[in-house]
PDBQT receptor file of N, H, CA, C and O in Angstrom, charges set to zero:
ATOM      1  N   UNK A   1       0.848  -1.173   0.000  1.00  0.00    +0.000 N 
ATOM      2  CA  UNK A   1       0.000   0.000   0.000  1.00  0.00    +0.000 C 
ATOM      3  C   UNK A   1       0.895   1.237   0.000  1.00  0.00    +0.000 C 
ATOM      4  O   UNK A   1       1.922   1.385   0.662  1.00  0.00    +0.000 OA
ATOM      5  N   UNK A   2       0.280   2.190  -0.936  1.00  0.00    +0.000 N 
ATOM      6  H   UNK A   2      -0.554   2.070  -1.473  1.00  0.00    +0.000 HD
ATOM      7  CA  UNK A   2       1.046   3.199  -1.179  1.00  0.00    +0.000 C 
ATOM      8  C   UNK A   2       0.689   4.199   0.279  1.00  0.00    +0.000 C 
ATOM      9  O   UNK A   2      -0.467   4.296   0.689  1.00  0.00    +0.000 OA
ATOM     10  N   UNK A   3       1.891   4.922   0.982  1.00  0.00    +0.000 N 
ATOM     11  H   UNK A   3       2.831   4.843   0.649  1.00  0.00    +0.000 HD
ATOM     12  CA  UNK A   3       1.686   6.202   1.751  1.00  0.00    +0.000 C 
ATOM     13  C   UNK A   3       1.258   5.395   3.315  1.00  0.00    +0.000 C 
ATOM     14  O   UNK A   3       0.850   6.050   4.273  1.00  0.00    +0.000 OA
ATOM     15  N   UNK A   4       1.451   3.764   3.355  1.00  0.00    +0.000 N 
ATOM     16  H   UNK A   4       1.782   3.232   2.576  1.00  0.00    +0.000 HD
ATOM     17  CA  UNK A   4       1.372   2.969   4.628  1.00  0.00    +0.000 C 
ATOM     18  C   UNK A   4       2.467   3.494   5.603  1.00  0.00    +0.000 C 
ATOM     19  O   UNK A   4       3.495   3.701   4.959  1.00  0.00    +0.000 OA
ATOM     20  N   UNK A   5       2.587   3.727   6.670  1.00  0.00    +0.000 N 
ATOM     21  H   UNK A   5       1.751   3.558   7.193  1.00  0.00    +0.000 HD
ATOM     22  CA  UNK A   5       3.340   3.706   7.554  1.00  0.00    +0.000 C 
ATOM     23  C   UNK A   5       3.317   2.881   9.189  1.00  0.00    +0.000 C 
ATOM     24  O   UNK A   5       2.153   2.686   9.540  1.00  0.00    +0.000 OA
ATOM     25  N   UNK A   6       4.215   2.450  10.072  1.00  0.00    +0.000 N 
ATOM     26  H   UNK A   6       5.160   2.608   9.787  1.00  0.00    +0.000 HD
ATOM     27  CA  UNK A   6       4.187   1.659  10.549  1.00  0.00    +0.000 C 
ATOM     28  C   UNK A   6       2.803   2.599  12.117  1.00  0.00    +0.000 C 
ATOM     29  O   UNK A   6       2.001   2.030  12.857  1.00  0.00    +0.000 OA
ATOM     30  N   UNK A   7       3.140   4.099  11.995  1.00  0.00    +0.000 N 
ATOM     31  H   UNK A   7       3.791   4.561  11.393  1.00  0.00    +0.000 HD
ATOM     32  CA  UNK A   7       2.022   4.559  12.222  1.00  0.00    +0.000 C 
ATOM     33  C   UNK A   7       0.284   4.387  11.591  1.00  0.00    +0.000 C 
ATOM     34  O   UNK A   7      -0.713   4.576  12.288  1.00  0.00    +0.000 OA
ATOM     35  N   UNK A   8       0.279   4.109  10.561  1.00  0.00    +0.000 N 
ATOM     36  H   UNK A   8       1.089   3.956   9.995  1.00  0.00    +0.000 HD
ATOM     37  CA  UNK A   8      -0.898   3.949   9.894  1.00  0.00    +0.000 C 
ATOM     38  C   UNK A   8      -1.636   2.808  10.407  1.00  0.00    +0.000 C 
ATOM     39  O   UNK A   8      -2.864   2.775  10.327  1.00  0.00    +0.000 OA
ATOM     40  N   UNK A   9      -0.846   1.712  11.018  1.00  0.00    +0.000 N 
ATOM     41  H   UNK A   9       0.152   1.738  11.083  1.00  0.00    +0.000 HD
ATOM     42  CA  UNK A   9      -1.556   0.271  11.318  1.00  0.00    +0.000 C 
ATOM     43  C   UNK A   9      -1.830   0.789  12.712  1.00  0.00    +0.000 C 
ATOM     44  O   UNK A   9      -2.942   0.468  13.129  1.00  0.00    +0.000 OA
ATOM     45  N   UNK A  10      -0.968   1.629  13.672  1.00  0.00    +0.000 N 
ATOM     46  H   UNK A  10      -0.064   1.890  13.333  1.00  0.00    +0.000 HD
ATOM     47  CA  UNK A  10      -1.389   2.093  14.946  1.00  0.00    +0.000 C 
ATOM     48  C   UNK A  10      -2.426   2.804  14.920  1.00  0.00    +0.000 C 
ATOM     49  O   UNK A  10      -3.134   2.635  15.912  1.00  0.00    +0.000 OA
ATOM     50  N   UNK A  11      -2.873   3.670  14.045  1.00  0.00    +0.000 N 
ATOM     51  H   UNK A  11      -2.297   3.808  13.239  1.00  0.00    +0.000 HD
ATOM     52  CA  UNK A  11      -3.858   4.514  14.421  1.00  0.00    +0.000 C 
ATOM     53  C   UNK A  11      -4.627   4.001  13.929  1.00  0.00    +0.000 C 
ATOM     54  O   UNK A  11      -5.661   4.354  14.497  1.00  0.00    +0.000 OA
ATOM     55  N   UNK A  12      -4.977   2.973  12.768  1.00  0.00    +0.000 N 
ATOM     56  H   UNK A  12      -4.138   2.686  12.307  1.00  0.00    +0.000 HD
ATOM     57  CA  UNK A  12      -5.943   1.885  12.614  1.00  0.00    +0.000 C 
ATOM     58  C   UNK A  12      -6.424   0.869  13.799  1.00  0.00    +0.000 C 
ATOM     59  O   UNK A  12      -7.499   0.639  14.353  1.00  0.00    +0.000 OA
ATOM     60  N   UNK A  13      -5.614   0.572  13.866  1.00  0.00    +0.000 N 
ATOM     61  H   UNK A  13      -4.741   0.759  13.416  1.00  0.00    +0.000 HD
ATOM     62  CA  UNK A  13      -5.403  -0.131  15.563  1.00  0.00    +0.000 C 
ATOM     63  C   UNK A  13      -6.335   0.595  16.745  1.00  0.00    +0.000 C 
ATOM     64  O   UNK A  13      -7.325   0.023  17.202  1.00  0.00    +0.000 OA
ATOM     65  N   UNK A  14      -5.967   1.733  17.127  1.00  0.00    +0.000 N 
ATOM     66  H   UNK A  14      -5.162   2.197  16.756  1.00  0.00    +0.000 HD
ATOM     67  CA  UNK A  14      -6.615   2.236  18.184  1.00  0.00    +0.000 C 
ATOM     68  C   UNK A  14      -7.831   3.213  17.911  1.00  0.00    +0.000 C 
ATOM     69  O   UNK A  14      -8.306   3.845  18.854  1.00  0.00    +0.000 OA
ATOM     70  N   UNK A  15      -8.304   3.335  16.722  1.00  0.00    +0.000 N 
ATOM     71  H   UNK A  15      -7.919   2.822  15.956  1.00  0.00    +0.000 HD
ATOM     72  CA  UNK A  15      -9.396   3.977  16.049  1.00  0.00    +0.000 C 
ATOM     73  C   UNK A  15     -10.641   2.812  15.952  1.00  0.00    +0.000 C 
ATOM     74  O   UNK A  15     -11.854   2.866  16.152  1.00  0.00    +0.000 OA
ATOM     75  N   UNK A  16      -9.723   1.754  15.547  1.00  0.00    +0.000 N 
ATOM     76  H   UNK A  16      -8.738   1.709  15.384  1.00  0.00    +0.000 HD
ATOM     77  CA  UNK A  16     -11.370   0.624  15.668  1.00  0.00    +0.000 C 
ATOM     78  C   UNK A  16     -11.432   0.361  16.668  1.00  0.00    +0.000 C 
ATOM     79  O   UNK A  16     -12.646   0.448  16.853  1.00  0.00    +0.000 OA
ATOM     80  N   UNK A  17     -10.806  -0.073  18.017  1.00  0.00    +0.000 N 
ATOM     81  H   UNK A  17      -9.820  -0.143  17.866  1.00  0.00    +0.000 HD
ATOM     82  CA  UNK A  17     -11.166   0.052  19.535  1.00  0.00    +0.000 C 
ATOM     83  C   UNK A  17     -11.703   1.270  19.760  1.00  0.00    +0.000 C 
ATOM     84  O   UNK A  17     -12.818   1.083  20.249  1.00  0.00    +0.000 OA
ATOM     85  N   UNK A  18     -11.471   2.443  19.648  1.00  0.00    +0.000 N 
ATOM     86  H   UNK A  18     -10.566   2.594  19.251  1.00  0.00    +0.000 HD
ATOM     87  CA  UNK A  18     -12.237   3.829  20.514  1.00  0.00    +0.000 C 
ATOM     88  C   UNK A  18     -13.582   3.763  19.797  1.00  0.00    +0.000 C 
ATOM     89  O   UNK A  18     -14.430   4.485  20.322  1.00  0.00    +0.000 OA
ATOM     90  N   UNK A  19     -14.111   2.874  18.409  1.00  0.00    +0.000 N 
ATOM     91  H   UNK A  19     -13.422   2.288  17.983  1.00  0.00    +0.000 HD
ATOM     92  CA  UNK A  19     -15.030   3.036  17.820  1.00  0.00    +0.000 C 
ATOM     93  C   UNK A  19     -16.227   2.210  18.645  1.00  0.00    +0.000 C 
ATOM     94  O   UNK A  19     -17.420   2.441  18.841  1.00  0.00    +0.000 OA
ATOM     95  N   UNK A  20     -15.190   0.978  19.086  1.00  0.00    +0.000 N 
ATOM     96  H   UNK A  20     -14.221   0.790  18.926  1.00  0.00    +0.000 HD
ATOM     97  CA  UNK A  20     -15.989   0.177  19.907  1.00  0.00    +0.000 C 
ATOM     98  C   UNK A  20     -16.649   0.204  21.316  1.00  0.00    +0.000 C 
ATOM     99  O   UNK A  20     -17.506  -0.533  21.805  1.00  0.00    +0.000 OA
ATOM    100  N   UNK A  21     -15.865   1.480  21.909  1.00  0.00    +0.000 N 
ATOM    101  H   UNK A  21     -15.169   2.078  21.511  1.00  0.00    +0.000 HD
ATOM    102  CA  UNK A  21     -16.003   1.985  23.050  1.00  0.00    +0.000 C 
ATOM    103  C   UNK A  21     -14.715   1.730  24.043  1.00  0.00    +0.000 C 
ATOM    104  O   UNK A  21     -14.727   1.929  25.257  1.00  0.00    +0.000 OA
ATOM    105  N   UNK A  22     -13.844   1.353  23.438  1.00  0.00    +0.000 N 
ATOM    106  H   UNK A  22     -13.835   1.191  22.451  1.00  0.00    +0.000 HD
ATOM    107  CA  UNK A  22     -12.693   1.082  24.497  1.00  0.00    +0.000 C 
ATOM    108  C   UNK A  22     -12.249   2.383  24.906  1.00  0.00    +0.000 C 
ATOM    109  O   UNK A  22     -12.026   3.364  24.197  1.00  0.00    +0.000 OA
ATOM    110  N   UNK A  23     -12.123   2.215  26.498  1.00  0.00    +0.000 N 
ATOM    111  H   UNK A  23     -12.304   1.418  27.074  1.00  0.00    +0.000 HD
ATOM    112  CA  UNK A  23     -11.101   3.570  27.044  1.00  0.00    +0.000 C 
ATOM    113  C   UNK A  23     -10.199   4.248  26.807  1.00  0.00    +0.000 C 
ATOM    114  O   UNK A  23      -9.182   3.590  26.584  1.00  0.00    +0.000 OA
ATOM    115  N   UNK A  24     -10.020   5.787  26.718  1.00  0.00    +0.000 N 
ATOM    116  H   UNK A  24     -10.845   6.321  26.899  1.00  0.00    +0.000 HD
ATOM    117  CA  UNK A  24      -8.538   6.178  26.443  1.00  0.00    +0.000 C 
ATOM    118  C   UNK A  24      -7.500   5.827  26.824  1.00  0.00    +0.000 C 
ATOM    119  O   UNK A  24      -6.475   5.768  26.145  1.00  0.00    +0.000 OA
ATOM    120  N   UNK A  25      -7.649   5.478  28.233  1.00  0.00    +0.000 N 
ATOM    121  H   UNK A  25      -8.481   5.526  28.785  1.00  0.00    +0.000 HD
ATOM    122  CA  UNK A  25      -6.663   4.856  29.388  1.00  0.00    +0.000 C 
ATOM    123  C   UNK A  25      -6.381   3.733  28.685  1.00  0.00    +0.000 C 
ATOM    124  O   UNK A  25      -5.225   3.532  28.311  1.00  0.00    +0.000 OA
ATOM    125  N   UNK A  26      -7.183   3.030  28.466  1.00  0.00    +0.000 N 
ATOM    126  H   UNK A  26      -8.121   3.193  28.770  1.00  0.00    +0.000 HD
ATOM    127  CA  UNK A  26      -7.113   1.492  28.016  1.00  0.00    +0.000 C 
ATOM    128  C   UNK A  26      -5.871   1.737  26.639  1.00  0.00    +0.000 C 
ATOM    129  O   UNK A  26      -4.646   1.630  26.681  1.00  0.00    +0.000 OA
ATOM    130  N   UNK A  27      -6.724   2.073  25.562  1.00  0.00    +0.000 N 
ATOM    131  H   UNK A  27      -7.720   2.159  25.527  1.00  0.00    +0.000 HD
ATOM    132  CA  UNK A  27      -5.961   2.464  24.529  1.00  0.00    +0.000 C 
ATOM    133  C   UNK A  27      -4.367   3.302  24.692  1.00  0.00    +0.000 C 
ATOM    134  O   UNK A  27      -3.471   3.216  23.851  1.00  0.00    +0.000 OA
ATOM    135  N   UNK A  28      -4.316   3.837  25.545  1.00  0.00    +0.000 N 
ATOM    136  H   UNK A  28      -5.044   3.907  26.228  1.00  0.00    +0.000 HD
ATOM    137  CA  UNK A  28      -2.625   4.706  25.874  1.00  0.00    +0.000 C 
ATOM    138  C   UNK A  28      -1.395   3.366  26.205  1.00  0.00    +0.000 C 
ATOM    139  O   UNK A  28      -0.261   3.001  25.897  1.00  0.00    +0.000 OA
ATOM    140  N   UNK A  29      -2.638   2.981  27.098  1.00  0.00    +0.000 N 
ATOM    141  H   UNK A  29      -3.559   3.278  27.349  1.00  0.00    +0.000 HD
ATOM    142  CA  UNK A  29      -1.561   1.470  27.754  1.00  0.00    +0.000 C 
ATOM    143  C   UNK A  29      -1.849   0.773  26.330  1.00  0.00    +0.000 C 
ATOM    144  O   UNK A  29      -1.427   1.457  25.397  1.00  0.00    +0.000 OA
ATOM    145  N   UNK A  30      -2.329  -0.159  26.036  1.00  0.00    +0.000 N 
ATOM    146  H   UNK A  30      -2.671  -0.715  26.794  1.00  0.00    +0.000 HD
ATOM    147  CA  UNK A  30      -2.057  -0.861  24.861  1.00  0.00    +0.000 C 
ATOM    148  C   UNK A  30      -1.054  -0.010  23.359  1.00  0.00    +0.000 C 
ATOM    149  O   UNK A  30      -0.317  -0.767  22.727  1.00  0.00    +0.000 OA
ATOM    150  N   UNK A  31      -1.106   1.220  23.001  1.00  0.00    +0.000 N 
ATOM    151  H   UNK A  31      -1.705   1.835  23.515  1.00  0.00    +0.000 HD
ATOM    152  CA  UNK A  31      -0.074   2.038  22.341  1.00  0.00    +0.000 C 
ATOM    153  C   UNK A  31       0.972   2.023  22.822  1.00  0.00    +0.000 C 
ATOM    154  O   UNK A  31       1.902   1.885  22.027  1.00  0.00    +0.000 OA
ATOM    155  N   UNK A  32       1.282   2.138  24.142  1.00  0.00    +0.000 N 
ATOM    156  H   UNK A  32       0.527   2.250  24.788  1.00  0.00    +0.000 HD
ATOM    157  CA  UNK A  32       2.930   2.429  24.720  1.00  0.00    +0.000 C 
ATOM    158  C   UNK A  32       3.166   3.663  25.002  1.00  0.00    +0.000 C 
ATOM    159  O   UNK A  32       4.300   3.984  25.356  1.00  0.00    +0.000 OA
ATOM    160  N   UNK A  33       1.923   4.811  24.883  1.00  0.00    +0.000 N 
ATOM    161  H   UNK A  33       1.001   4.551  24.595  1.00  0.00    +0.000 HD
ATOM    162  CA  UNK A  33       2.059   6.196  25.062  1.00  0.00    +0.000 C 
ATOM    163  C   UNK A  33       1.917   6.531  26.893  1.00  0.00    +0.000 C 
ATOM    164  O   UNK A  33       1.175   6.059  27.754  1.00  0.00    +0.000 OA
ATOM    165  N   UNK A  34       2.904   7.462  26.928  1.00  0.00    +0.000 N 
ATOM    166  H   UNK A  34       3.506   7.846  26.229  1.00  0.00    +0.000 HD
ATOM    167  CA  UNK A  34       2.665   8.300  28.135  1.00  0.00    +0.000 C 
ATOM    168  C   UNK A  34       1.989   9.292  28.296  1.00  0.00    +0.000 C 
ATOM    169  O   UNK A  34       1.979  10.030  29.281  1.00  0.00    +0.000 OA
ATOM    170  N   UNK A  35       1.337   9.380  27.268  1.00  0.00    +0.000 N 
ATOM    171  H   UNK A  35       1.346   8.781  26.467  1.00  0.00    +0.000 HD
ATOM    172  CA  UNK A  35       0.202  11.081  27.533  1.00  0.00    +0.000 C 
ATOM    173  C   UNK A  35      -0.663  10.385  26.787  1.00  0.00    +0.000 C 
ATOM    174  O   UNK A  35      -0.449   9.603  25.860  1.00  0.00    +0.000 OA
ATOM    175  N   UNK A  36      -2.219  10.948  27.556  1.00  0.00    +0.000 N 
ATOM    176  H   UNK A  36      -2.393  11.584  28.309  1.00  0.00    +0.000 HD
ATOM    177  CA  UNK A  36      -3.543  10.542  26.948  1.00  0.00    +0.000 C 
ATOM    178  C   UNK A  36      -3.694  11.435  25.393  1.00  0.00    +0.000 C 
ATOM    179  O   UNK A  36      -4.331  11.062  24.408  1.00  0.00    +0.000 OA
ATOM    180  N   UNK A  37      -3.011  12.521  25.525  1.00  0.00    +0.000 N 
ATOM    181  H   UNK A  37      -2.493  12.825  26.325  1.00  0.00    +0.000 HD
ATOM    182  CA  UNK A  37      -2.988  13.271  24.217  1.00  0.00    +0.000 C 
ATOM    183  C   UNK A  37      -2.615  12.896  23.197  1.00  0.00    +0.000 C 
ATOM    184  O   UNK A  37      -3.430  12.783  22.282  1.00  0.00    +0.000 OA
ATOM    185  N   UNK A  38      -1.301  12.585  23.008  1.00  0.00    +0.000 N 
ATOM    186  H   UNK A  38      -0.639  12.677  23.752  1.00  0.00    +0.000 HD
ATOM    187  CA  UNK A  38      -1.010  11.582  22.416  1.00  0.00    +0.000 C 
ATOM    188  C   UNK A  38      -1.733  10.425  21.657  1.00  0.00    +0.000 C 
ATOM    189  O   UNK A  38      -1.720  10.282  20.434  1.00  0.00    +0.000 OA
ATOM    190  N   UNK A  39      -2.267   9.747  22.416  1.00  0.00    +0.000 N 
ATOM    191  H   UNK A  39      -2.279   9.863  23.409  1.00  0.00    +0.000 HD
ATOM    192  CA  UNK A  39      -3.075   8.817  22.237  1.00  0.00    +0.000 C 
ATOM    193  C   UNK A  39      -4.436   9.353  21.399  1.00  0.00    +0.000 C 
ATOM    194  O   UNK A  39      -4.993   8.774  20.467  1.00  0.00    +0.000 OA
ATOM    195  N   UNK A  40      -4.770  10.537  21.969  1.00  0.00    +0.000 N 
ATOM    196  H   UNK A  40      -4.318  11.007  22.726  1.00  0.00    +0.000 HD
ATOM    197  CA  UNK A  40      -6.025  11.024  21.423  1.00  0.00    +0.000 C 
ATOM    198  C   UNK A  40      -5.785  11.705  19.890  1.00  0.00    +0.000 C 
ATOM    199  O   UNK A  40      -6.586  12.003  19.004  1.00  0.00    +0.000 OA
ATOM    200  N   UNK A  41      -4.732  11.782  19.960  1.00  0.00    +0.000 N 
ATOM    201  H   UNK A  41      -4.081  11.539  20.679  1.00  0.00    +0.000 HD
ATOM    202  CA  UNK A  41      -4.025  12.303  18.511  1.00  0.00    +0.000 C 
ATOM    203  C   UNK A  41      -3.943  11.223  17.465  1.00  0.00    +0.000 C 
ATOM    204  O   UNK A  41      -3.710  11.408  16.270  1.00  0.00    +0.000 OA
ATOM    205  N   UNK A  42      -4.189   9.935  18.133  1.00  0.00    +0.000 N 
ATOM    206  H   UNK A  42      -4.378   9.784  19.104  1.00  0.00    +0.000 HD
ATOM    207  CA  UNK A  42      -4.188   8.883  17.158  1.00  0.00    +0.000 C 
ATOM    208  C   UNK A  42      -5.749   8.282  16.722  1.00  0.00    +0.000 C 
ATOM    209  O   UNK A  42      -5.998   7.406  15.895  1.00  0.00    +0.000 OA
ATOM    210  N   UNK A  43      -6.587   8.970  17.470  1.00  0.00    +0.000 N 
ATOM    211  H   UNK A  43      -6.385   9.682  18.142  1.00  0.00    +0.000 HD
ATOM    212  CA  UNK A  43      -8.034   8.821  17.134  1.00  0.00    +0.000 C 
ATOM    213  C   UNK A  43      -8.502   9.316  16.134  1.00  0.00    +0.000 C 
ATOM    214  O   UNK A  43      -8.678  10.531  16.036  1.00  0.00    +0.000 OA
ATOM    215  N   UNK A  44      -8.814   8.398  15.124  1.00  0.00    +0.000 N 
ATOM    216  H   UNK A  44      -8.670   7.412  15.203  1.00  0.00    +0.000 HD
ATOM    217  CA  UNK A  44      -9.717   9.033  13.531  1.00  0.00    +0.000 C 
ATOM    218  C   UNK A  44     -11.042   9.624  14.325  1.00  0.00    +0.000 C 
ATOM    219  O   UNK A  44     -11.444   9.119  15.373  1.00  0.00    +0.000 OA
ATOM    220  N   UNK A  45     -11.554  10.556  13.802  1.00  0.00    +0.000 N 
ATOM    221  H   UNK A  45     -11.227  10.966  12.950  1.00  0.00    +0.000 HD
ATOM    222  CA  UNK A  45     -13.080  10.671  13.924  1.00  0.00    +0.000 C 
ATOM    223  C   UNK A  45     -13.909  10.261  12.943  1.00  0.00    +0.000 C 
ATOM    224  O   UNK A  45     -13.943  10.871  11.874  1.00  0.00    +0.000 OA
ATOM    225  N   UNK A  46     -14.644   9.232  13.170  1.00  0.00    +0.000 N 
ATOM    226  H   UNK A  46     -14.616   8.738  14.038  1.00  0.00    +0.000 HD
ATOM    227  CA  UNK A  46     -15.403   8.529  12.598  1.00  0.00    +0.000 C 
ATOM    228  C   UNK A  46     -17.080   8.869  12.144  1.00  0.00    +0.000 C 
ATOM    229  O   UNK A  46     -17.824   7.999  12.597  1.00  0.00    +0.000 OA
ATOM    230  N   UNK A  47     -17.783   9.906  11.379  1.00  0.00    +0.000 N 
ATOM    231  H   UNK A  47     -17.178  10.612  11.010  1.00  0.00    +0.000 HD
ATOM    232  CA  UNK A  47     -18.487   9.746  10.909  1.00  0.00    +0.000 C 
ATOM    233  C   UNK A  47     -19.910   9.087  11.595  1.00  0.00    +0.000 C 
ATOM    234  O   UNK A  47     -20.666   9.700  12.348  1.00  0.00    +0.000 OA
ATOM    235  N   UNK A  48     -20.081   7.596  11.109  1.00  0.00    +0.000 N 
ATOM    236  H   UNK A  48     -19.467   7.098  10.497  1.00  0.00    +0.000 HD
ATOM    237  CA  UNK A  48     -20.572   6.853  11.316  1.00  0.00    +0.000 C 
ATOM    238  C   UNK A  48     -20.726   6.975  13.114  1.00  0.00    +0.000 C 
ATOM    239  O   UNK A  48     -21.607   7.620  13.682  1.00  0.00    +0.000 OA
ATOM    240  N   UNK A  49     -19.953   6.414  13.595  1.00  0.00    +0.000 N 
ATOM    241  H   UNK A  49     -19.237   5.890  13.133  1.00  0.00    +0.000 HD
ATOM    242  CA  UNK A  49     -19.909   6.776  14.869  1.00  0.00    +0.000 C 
ATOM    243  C   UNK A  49     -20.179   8.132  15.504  1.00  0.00    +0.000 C 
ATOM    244  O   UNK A  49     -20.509   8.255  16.683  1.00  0.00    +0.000 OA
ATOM    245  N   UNK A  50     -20.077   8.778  14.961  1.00  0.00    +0.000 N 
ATOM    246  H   UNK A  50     -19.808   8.678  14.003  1.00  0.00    +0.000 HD
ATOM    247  CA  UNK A  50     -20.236  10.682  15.632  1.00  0.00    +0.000 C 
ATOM    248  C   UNK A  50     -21.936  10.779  15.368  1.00  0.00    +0.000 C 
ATOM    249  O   UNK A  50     -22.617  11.505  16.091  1.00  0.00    +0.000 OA
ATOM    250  N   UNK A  51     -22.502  10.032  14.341  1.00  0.00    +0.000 N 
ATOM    251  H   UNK A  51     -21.949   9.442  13.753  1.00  0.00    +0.000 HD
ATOM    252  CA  UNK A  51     -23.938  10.379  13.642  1.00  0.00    +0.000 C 
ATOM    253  C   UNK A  51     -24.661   9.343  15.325  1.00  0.00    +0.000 C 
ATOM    254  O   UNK A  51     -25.555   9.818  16.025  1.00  0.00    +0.000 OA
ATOM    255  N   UNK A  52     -24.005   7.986  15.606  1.00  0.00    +0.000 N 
ATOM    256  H   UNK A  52     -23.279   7.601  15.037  1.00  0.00    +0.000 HD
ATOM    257  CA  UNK A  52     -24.611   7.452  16.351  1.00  0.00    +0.000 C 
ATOM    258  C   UNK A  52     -24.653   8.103  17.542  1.00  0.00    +0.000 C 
ATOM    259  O   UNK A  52     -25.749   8.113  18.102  1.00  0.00    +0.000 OA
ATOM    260  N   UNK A  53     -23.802   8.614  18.040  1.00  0.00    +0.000 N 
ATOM    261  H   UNK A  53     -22.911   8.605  17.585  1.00  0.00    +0.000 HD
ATOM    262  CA  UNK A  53     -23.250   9.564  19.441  1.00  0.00    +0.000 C 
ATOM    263  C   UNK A  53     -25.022  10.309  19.414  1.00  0.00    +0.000 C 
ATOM    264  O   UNK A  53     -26.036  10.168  20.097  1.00  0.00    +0.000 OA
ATOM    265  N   UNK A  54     -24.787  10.782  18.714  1.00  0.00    +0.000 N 
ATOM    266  H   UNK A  54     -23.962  10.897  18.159  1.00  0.00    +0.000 HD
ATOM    267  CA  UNK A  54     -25.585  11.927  18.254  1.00  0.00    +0.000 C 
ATOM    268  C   UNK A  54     -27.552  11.435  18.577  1.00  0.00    +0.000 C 
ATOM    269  O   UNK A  54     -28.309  12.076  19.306  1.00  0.00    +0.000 OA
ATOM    270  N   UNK A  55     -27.830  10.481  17.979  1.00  0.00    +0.000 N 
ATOM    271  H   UNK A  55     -27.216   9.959  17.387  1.00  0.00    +0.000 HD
ATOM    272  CA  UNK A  55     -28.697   9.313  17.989  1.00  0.00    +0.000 C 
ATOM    273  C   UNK A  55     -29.225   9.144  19.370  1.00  0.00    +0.000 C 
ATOM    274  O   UNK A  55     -30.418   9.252  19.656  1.00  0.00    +0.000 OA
ATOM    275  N   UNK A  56     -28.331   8.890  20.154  1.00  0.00    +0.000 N 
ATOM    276  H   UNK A  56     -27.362   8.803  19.921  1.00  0.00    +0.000 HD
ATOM    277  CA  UNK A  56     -28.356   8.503  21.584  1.00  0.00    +0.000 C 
ATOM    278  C   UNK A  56     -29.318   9.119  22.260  1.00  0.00    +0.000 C 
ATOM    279  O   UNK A  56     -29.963   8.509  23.113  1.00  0.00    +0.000 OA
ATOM    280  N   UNK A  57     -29.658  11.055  21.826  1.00  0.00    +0.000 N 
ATOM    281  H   UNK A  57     -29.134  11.550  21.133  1.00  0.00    +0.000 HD
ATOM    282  CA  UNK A  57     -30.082  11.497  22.685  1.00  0.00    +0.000 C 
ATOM    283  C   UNK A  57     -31.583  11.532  22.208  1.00  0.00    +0.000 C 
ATOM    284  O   UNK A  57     -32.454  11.993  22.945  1.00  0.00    +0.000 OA
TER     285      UNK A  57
């Protein structure tokens, strides 16, 4: 895949867990990051998911 990086599978990685509802906490420890920011920097915003958020109320 063109423009893959070994980042690209991480933030794939922790974007379909936060989609699923997994914790930030959770997700920082499974990344290897020391700041929740960090971590939150690796979160796609998802569309699909933001429309459901939304739904809820």
């Amino acid at each position: 895949m063109t423009g893959a990086t070994s980042h690209s599978g991480r933030r794939t990685f922790i974007t379909k867990l936060a989609d699923k509802g997994v914790g930030v906490r959770v997700l920082m420890a499974l990344a290897g990051h020391k700041s929740i920011a960090t971590t939150q920097r690796y979160i796609e915003l998802n569309p699909t998911v933001m429309k459901a958020a939304v739904e809820l109320i």
